[in-house]
C-alpha positions as CSV (number, residue, x, y, z in Angstrom):
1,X,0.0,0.0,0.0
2,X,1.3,3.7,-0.8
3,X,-1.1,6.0,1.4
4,X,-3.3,5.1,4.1
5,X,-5.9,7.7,4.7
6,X,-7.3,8.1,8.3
7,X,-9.9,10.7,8.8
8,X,-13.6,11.4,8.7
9,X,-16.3,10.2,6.3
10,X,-19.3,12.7,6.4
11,X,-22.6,13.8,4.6
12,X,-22.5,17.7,4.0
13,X,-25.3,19.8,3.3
14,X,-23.8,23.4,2.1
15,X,-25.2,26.4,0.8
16,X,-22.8,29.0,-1.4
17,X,-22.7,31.9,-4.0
18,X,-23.2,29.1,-6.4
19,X,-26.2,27.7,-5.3
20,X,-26.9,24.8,-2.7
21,X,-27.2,20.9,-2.3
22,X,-27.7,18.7,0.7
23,X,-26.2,15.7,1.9
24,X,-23.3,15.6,-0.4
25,X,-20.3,12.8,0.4
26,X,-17.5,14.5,1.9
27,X,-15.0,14.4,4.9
28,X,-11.3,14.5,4.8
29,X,-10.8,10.5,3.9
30,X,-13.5,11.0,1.4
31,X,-11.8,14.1,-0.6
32,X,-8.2,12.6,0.7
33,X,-8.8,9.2,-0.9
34,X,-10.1,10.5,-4.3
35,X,-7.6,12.6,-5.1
36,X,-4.7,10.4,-3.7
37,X,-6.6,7.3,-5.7
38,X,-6.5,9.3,-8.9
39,X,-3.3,9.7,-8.8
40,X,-2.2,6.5,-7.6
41,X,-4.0,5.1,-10.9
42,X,-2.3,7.6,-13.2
43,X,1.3,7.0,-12.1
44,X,0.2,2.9,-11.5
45,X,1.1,3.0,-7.5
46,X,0.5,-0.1,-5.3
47,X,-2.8,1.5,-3.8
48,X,-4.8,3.4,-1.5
49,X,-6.6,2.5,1.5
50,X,-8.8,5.0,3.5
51,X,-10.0,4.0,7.1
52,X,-12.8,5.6,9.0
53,X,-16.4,5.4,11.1
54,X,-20.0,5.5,9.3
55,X,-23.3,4.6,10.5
56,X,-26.0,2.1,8.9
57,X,-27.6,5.2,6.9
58,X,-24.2,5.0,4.7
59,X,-25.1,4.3,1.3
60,X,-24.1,1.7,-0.4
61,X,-23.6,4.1,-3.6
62,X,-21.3,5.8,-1.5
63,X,-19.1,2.7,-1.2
64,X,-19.3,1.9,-4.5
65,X,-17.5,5.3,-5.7
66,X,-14.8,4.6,-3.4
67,X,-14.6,1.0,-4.7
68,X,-14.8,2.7,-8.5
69,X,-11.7,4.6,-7.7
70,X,-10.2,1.3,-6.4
71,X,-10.1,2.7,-2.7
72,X,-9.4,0.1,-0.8
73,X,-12.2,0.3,1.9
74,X,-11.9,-3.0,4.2
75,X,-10.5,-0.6,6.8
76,X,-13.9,1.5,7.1
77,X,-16.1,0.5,10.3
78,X,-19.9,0.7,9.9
79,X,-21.3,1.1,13.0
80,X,-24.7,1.3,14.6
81,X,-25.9,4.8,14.6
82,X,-25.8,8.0,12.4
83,X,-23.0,9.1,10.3
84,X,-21.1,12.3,10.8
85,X,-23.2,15.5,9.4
86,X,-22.0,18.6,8.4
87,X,-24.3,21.5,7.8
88,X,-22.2,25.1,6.4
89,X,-22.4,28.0,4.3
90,X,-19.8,30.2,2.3
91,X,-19.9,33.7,1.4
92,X,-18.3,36.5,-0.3
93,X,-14.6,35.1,-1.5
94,X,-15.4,31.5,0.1
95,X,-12.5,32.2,2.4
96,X,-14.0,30.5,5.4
97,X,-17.1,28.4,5.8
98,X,-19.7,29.2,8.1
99,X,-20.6,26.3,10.4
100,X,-24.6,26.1,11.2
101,X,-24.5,22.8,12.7
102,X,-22.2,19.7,13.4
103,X,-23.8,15.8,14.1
104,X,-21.1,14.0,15.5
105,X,-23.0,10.9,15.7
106,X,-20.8,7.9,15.4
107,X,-17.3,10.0,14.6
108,X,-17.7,10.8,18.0
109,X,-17.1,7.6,19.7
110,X,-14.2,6.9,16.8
111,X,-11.5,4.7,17.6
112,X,-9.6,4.0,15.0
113,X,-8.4,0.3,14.8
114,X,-6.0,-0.1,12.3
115,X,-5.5,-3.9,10.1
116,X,-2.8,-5.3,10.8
117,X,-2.3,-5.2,6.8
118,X,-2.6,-1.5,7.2
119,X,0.0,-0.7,9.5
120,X,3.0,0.0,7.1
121,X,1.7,2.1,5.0
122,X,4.2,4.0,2.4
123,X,2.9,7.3,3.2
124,X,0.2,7.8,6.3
125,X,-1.7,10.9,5.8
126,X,-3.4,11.5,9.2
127,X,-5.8,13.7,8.3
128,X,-7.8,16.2,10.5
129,X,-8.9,14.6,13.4
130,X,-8.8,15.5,17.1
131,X,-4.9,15.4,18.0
132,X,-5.4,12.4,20.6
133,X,-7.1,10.2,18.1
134,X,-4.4,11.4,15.5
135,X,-2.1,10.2,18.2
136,X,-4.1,7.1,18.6
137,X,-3.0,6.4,15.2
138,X,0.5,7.3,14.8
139,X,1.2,4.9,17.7
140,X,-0.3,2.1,15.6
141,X,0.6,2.8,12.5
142,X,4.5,2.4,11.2
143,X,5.0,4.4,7.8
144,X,7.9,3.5,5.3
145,X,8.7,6.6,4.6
146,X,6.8,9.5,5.8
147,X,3.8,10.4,7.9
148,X,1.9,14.0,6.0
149,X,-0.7,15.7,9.6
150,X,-3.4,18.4,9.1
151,X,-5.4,20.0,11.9
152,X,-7.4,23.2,12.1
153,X,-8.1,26.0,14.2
154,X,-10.8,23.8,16.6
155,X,-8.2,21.8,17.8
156,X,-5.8,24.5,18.4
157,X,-8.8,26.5,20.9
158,X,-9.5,23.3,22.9
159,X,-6.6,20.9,22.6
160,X,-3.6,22.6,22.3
161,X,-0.9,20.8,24.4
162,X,-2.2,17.5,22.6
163,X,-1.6,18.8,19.2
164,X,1.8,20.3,20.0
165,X,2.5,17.1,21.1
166,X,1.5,15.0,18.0
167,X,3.2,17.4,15.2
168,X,6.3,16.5,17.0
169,X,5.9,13.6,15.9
170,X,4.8,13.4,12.0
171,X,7.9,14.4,8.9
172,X,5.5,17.2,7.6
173,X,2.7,19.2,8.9
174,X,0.1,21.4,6.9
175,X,-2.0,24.3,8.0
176,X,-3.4,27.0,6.7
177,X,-2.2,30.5,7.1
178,X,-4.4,31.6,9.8
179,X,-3.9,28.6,11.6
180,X,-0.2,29.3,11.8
181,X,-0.8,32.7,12.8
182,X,-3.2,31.5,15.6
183,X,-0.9,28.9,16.7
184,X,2.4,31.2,17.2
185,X,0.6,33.7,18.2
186,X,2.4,36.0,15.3
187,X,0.6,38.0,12.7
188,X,4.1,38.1,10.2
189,X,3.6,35.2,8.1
190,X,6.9,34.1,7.9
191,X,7.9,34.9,11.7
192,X,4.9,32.6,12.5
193,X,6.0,29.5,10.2
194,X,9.0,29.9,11.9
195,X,7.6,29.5,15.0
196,X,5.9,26.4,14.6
197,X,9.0,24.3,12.8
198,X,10.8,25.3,15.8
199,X,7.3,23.9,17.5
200,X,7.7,20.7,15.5
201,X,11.7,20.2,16.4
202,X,12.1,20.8,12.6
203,X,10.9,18.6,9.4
204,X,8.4,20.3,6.6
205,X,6.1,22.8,7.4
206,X,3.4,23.5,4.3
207,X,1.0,26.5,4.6
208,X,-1.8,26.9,2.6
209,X,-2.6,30.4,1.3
210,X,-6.4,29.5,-0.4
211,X,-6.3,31.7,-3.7
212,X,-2.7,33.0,-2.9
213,X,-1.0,29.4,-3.0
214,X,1.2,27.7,-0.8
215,X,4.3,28.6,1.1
216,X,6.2,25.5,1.7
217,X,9.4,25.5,4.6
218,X,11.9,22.9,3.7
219,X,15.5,22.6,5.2
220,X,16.9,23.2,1.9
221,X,14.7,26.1,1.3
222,X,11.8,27.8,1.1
223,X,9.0,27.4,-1.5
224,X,6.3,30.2,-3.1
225,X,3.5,28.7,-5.3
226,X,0.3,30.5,-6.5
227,X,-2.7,29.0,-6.9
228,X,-4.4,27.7,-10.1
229,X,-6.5,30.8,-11.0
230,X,-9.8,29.5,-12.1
231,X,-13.2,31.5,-11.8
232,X,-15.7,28.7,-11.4
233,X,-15.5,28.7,-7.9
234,X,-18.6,26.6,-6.5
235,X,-17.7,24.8,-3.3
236,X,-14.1,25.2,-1.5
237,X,-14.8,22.1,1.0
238,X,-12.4,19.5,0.5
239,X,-10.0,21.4,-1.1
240,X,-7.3,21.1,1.5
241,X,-8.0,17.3,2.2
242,X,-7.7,16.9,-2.0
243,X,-4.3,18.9,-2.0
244,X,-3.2,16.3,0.8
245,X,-4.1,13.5,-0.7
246,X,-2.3,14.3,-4.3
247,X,1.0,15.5,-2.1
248,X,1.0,12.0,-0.4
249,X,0.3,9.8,-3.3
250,X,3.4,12.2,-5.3
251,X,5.3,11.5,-2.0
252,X,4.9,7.9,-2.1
253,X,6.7,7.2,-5.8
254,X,10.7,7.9,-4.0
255,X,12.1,6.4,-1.1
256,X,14.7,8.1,1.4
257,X,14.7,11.8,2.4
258,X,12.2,13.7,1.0
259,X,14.1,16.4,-1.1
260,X,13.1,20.1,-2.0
261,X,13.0,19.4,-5.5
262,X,10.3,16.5,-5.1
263,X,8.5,18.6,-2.6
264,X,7.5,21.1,-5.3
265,X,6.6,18.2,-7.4
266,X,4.4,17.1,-5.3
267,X,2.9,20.9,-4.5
268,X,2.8,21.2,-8.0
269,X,0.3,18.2,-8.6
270,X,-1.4,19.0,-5.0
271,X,-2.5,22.3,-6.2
272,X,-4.0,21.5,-9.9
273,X,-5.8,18.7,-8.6
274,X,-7.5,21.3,-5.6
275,X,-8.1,23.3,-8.3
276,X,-10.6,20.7,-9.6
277,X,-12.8,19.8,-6.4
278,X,-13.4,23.5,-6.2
279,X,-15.5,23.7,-9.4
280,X,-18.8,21.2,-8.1
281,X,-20.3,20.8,-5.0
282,X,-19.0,17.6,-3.0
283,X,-16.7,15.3,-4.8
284,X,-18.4,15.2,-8.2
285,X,-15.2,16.7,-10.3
286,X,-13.0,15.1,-8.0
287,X,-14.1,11.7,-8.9
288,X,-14.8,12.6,-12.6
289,X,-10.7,14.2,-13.9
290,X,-9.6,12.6,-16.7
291,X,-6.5,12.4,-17.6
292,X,-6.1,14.3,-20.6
293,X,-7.8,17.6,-18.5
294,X,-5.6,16.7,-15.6
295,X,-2.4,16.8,-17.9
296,X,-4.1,19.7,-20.2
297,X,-4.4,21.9,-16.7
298,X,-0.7,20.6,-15.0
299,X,1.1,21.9,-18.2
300,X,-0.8,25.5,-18.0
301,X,-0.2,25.2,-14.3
302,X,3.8,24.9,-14.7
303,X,3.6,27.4,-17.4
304,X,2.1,30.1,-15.4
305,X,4.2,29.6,-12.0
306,X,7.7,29.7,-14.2
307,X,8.1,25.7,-13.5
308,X,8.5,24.0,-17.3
């Protein structure tokens, strides 16, 4: 297995400049998986596996599209109870979402057991989760080469100390900008990032700028990347757990120390395929890339950021 995916599985209802739809498939293994699966396909990995908690109301449609994409799924746990439920809105730029309501249901009893023929994984991305259950993981869970962590602001209001205890221990950590700032306390970008490596005892820090790109600390450098301009912006959830879950599947094809030259690689395909999922609610465009308007949008992509 290249990636294992751990993280949440959720139905989102979300309302936007673009119009509305309810119940859509979404949490971070959802949007992590797809985009690492498509990848995996395209560059003919050795697979993808996403593990994570839904109630009896999951539909078996939904299983199939992971199945479709050749997700490996045996490590999903369907429980008694509800699945996780989201309920947002986005407005103006579609910087932030708006949270109207949250249904834990059964995410919030989640403890993630991992196989036994998931626990060396190539490339673990831990996606957002509370820090103690992302700890839960990383003590079961042995990657070959790197483990990739995302959190949020939540955790960083009501479990701080945890989380600074669990990005010590991953290779690279991403947040977004204001999540930096809010976690060194430091409104100077750069001073901030700074801040948390030191945090972190070191490693790669990625920061992700929404429609200004990514910022990317690596011990041999820093990196600056815009974002793919596009103007059908429709629904910006997902986006982050889709730019995770290209970067890991990229990650996955070397072995030994991650260099900077691979790491803007990787950013490279991380950002186009983002630039997808924002077009459609949910995961429809995610799931739907083909090659030929992946590889049509990479090559404008390098072209525009001075990469070919």
């Amino acid at each position: 297995m290249d990636v294992l995916v751990v993280g949440s599985l959720a139905y989102d209802t979300l309302e936007t400049p673009a119009g509305s739809s309810e119940d859509e498939l979404g949490g971070s293994a959802s949007y992590g998986g797809f985009s690492a699966a498509f990848h995996n396909k395209k560059n003919h990995g050795n697979g993808i596996s996403i593990l994570g908690v839904v109630g009896k109301d999951f539909k078996q449609e939904h299983l199939d599209w992971y199945e479709n994409s050749e997700i490996d799924i045996s490590g999903i746990e369907i429980v008694e109870g509800n699945t996780f439920r989201w309920i947002g809105s986005y407005h103006g730029n579609m910087a932030e979402a708006v949270t109207h309501d949250t249904q834990l249901n059964v995410f919030e009893s989640f403890e993630p057991k991992i196989p036994q023929s998931h626990t060396n994984p190539k490339i673990l991305m831990c996606a957002n989760l509370l820090p103690s259950i992302q700890s839960t993981v990383l003590d079961q869970v042995t990657p070959r080469r790197l483990t990739v962590l995302d959190s949020m602001n939540l955790w960083i209001n009501i479990a701080l100390d945890e989380l600074l205890e669990v990005i010590k221990r991953v290779e690279v950590l991403i947040l977004n900008d204001g999540e930096v700032r809010m976690l060194s306390d430091e409104d100077n970008l750069m001073k901030a990032s700074k801040k948390v490596l030191s945090m972190k005892n070191g490693g790669i820090l990625i920061v992700k700028r929404g429609e200004h790109g990514v910022i990317a600390f690596h011990p041999e450098g820093i990196v600056s990347m815009p974002a793919y301009p596009t103007n059908n912006l429709v629904d910006p959830t997902g986006c982050g757990d889709t730019f995770a879950g290209a970067l890991c599947q990229h990650l996955s094809k070397r072995e030994g120390a991650l260099s900077r030259g691979e790491l803007i690689e990787a950013l490279t395909h991380a950002t186009v395929t983002a630039s997808f999922t924002i077009e459609d609610f949910g995961t429809s465009k995610l799931r739907n890339i083909t090659e030929e308007r992946y590889d049509s949008r990479y090559q404008d992509y390098k072209f525009i950021s001075n990469l070919r």
